[in-house]
Backbone bond lengths (Angstrom), bond angles and torsions (degrees), N, CA, C in turn:
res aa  C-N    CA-C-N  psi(-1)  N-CA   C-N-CA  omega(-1)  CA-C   N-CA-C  phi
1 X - - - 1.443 - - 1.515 112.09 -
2 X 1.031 119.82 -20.92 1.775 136.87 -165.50 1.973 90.59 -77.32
3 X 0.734 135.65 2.83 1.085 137.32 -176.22 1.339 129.68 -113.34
4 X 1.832 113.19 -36.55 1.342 113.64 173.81 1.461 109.17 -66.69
5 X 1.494 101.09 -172.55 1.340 97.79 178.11 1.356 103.14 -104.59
6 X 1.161 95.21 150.80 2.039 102.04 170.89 1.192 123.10 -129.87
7 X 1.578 107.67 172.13 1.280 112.36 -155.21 1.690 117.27 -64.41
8 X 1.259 114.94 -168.32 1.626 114.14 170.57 1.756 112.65 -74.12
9 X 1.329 111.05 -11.93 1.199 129.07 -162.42 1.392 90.83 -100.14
10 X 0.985 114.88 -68.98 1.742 107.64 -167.45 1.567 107.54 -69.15
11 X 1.547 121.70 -16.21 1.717 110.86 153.25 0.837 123.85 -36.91
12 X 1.406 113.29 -48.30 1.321 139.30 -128.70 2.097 93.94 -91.47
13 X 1.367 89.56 -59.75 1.281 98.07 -170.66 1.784 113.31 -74.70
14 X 1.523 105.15 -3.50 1.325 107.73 -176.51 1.601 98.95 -83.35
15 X 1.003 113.44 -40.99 1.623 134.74 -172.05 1.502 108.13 -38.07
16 X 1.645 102.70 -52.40 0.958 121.74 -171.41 1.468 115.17 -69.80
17 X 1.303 121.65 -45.86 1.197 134.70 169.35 1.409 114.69 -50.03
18 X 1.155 117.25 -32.15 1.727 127.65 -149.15 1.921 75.31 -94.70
19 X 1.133 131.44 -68.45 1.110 115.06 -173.89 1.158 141.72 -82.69
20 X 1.866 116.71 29.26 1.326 141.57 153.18 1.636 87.53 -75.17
21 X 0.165 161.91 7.61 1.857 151.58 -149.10 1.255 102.80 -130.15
22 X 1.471 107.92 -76.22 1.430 116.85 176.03 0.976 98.05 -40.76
23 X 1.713 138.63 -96.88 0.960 129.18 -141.05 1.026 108.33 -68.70
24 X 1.395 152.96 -43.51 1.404 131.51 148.37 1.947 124.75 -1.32
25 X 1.076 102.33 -68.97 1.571 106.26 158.13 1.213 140.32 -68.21
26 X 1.162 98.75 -9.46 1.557 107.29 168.35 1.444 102.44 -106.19
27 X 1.080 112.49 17.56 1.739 99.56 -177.81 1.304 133.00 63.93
28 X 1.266 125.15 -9.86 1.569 134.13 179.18 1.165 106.04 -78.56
29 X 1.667 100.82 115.57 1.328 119.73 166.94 1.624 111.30 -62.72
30 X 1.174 122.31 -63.97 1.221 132.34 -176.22 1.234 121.62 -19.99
31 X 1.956 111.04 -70.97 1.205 133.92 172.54 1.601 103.20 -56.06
32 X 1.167 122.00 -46.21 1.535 112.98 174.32 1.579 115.01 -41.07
33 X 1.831 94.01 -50.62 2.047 75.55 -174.25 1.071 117.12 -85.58
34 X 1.567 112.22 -13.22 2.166 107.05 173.11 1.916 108.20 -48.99
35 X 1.322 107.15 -16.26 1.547 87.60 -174.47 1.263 109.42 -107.66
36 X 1.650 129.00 -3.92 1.400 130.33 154.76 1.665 122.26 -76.47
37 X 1.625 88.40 147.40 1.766 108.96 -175.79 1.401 88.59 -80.09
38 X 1.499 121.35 -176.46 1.068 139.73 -160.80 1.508 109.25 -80.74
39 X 1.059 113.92 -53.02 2.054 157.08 -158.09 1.655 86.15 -105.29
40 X 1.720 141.33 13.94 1.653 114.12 169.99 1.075 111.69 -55.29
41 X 1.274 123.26 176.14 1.791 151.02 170.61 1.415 103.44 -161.48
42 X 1.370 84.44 144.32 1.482 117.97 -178.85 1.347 117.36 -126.62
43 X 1.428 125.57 114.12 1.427 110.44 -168.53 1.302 84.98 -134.06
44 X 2.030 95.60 163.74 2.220 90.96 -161.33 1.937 54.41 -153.47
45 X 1.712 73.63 124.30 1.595 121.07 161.07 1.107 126.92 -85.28
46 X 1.682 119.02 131.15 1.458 86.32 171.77 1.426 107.10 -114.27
47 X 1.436 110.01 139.75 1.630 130.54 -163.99 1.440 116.12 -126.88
48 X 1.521 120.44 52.51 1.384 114.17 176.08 1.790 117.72 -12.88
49 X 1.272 87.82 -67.98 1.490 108.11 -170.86 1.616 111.58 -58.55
50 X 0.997 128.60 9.38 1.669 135.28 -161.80 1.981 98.65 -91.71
51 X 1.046 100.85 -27.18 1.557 106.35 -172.27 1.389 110.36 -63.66
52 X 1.215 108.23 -38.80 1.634 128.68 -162.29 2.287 93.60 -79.20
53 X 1.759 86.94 138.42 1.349 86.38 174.17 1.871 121.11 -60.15
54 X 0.936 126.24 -1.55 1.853 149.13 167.22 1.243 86.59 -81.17
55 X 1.291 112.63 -71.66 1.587 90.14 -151.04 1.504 121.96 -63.79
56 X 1.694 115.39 -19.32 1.094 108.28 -177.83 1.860 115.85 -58.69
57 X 1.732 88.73 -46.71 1.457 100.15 -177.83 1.626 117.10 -66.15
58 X 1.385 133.05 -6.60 1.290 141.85 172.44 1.441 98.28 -76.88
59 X 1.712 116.54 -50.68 1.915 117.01 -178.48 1.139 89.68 -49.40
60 X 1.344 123.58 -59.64 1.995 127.48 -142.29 1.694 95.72 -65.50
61 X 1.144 134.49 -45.84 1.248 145.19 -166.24 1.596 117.01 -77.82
62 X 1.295 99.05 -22.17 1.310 102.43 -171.44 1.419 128.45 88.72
63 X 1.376 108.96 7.75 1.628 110.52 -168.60 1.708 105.56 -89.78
64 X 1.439 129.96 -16.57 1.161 133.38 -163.87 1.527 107.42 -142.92
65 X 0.939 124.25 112.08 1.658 144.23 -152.97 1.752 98.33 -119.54
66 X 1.211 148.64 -10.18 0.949 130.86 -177.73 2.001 124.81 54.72
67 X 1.325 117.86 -154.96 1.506 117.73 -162.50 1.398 104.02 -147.79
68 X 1.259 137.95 81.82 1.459 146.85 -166.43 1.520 100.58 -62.38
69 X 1.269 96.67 114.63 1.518 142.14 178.95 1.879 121.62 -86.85
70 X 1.519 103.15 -33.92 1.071 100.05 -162.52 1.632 97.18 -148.37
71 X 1.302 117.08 137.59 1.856 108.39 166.91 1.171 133.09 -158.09
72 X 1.237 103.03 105.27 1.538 123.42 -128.43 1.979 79.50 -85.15
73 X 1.300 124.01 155.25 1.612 106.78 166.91 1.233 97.77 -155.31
74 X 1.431 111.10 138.53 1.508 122.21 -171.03 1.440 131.90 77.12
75 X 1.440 109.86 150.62 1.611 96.59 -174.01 1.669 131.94 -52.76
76 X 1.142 104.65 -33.95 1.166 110.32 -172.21 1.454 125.55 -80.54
77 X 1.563 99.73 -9.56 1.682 97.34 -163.61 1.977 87.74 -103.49
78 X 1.748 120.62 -7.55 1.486 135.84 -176.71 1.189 75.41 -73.99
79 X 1.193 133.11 -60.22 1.784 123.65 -157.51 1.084 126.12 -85.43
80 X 1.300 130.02 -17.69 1.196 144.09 123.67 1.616 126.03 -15.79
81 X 1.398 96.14 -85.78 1.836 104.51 150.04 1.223 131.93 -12.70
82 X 1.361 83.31 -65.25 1.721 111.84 -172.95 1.911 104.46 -61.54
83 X 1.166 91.76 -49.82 1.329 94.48 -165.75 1.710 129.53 -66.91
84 X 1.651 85.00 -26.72 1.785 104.10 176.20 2.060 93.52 -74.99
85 X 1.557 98.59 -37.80 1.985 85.17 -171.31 2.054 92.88 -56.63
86 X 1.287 117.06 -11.17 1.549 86.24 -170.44 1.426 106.79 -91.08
87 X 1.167 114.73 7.53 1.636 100.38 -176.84 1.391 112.24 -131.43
88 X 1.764 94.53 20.20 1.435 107.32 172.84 1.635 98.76 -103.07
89 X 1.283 129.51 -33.29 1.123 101.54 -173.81 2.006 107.32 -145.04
90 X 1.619 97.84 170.06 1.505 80.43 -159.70 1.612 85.87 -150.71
91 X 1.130 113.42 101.31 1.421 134.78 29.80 1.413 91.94 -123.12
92 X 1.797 94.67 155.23 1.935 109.13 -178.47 1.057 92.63 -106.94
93 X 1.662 121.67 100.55 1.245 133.51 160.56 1.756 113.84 -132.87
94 X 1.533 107.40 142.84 1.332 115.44 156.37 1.249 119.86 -82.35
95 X 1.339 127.77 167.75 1.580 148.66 164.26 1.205 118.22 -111.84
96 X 1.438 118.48 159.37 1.470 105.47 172.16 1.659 126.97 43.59
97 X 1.613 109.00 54.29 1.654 98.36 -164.92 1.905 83.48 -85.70
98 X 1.126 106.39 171.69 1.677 143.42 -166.77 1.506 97.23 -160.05
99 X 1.435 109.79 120.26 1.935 127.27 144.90 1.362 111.87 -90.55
100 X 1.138 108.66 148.49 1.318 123.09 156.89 1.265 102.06 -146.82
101 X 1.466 95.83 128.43 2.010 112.26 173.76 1.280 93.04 -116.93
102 X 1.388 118.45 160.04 1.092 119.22 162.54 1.774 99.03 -100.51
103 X 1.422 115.08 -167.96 1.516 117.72 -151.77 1.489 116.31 -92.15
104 X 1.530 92.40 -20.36 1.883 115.28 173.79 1.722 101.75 -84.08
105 X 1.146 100.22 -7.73 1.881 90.41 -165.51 1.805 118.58 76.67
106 X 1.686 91.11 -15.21 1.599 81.79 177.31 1.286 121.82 -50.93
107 X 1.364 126.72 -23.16 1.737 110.51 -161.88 1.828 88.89 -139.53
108 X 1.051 121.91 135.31 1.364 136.80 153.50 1.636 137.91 -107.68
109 X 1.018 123.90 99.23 1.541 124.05 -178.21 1.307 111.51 -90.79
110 X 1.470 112.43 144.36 1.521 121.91 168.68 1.580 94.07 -125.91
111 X 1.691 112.76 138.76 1.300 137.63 171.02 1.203 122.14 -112.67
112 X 1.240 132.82 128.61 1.422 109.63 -177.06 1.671 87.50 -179.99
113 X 1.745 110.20 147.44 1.479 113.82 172.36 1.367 98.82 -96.62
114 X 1.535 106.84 164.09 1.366 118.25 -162.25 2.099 101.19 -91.84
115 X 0.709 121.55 119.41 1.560 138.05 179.48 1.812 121.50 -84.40
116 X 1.345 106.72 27.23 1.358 118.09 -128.50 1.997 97.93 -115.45
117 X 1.445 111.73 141.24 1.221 119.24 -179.17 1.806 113.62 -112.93
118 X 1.226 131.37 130.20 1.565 112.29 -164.46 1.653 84.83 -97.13
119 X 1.173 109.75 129.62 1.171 129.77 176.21 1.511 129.15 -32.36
120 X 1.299 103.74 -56.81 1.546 125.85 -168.79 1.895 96.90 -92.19
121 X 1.213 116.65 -35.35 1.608 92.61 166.85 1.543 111.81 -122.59
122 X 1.247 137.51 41.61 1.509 133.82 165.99 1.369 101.75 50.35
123 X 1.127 127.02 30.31 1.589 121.61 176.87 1.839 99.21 -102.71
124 X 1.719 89.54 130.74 2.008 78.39 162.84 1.528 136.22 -83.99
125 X 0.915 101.57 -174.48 1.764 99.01 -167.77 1.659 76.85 -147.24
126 X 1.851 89.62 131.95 1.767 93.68 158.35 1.576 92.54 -162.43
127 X 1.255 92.58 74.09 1.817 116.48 154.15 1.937 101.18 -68.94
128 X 1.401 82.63 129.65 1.995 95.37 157.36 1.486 113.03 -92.26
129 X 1.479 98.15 133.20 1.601 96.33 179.76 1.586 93.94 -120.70
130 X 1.366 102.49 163.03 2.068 115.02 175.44 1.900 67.68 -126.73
131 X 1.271 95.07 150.00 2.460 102.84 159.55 1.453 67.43 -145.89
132 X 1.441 88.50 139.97 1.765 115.75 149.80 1.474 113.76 -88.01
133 X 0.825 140.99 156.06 1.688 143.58 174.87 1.341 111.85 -121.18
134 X 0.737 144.85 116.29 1.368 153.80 147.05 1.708 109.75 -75.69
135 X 1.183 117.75 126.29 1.690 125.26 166.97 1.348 121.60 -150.24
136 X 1.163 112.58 120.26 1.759 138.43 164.65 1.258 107.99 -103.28
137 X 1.992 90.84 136.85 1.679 105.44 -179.12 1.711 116.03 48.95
138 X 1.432 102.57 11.04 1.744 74.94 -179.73 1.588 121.48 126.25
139 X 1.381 111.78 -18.06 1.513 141.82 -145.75 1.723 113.93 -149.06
140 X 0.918 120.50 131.76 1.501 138.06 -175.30 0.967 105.62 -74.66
141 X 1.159 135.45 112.22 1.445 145.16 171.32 1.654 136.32 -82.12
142 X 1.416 89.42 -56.72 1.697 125.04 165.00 1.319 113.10 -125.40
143 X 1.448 131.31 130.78 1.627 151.55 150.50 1.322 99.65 -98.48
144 X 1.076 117.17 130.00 1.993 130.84 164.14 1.261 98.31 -119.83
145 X 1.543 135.32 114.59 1.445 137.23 -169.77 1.612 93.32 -135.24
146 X 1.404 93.77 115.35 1.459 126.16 -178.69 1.768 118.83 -92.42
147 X 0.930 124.29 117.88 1.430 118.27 177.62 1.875 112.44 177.68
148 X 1.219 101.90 -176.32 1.470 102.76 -170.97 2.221 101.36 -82.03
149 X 1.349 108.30 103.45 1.195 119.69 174.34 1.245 113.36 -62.89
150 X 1.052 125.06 -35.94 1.799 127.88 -172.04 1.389 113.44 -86.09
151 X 1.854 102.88 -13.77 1.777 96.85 162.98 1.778 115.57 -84.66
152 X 1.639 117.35 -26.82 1.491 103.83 -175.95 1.970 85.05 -99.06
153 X 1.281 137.84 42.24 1.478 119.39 121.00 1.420 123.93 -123.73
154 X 1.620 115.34 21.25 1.433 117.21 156.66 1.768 110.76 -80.59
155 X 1.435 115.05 15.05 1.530 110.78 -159.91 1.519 99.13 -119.91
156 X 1.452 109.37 10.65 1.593 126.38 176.85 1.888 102.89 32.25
157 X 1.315 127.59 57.37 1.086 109.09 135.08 1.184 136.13 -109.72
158 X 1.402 109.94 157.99 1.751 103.68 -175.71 1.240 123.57 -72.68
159 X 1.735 105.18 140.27 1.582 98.74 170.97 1.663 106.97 -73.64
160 X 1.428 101.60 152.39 1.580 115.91 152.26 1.795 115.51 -62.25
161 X 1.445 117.17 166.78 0.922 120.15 157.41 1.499 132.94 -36.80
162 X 1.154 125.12 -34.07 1.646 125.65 171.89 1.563 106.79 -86.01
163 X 1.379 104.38 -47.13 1.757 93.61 167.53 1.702 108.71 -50.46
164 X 0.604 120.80 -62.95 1.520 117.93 -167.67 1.657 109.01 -54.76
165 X 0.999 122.79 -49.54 1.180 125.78 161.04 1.389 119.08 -21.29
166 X 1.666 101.61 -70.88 1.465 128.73 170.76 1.171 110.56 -31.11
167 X 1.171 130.07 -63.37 1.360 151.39 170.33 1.547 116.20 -44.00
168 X 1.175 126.64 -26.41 1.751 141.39 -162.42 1.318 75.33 -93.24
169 X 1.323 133.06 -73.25 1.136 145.13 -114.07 1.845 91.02 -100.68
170 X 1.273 117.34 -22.32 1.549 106.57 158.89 1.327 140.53 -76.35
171 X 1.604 90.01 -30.61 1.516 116.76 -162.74 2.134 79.14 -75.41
172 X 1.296 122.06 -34.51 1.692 123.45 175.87 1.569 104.07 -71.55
173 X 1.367 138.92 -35.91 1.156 128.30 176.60 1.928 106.99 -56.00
174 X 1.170 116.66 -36.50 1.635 117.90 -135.47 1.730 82.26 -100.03
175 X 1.633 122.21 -25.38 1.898 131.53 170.77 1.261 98.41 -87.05
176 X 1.359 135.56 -16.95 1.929 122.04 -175.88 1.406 107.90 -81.66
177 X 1.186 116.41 132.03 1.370 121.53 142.42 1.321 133.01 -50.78
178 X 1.487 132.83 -19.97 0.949 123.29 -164.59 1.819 110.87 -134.87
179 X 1.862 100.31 10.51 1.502 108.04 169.49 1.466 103.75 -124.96
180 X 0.964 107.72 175.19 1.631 109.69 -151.83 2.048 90.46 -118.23
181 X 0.951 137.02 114.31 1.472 140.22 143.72 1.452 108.98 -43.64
182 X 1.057 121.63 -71.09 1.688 125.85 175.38 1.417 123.00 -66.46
183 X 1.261 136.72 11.06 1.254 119.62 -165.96 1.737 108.69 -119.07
184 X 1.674 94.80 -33.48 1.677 100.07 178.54 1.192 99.83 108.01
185 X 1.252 123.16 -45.50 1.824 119.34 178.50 1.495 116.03 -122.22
């Protein structure tokens, strides 16, 4: 899909996506929240199978939804998040990134293995992630970040206060009746 052409809208919204990323790796908080809506979420799946070239294309397709692990809600608690991943690891970089938009712009994927050092013990981390993006007007709304969960908590660092949160608030998706653990939204 990364290949057709797309609309002005799905530029638009790819744009946006592409520079969550960056600044993610570059560490800038700032630029991180110019591309969040007010109301974002961030939810981190866990997708054994996401690593595998299938599994990416099962996320992209929709056939494999994973088990929401984490749910991050609102801007502040994304930047929050965000902000503890920068002083957890050094350097926060992907490899090998891959887009896929689809042609409406409705759905955006970022692919990429994790390139990543945990700070406090020089150990690497190279988790594969698929994030879906969701963007309105301009602004990130929804992140769905897919990858192996049980490898970034075999790496014993602590969550911050919004991680933990995140965490309450999954462990309540997977006991609600009326939110979905598996679905992402």
């Amino acid at each position: 899909m990364d290949d057709q052409r797309v609309t002005p809208v799905a530029h638009t919204g790819l744009a946006v996506a592409q520079e969550f990323i960056r600044a993610v790796e570059a560490k800038d908080i700032d630029a991180v929240a110019r591309t969040l809506a007010g109301e974002a979420r961030q939810l981190f799946m866990h997708a054994g199978g996401a690593t595998t070239p299938q599994g990416v294309a099962d996320i992209v397709a929709g056939r494999k939804r994973g088990v929401c692990v984490a749910d991050v809600k609102g801007r502040s608690e994304v930047l929050a998040y965000t902000g503890a991943l920068f002083d957890k690891f050094s350097p926060l970089r992907w490899r090998d990134h891959r887009w896929v938009v689809s042609p409406d712009g409705g759905e955006l994927f970022f692919h990429g293995v994790g390139d990543m050092v945990v700070a406090r013990t020089g150990q690497p981390y190279r988790n594969t992630y698929v994030t879906r993006f969701d963007v309105e007007d301009g602004r990130i709304v929804l992140m769905a970040e897919y990858g192996n969960a049980l490898m970034y908590a075999g790496l014993g660092v602590r969550p911050n206060g919004a991680e933990f949160r995140s965490l309450l608030r999954a462990v309540g998706r997977m006991l609600s009746p009326r939110l979905s653990a598996r679905s992402g939204l």
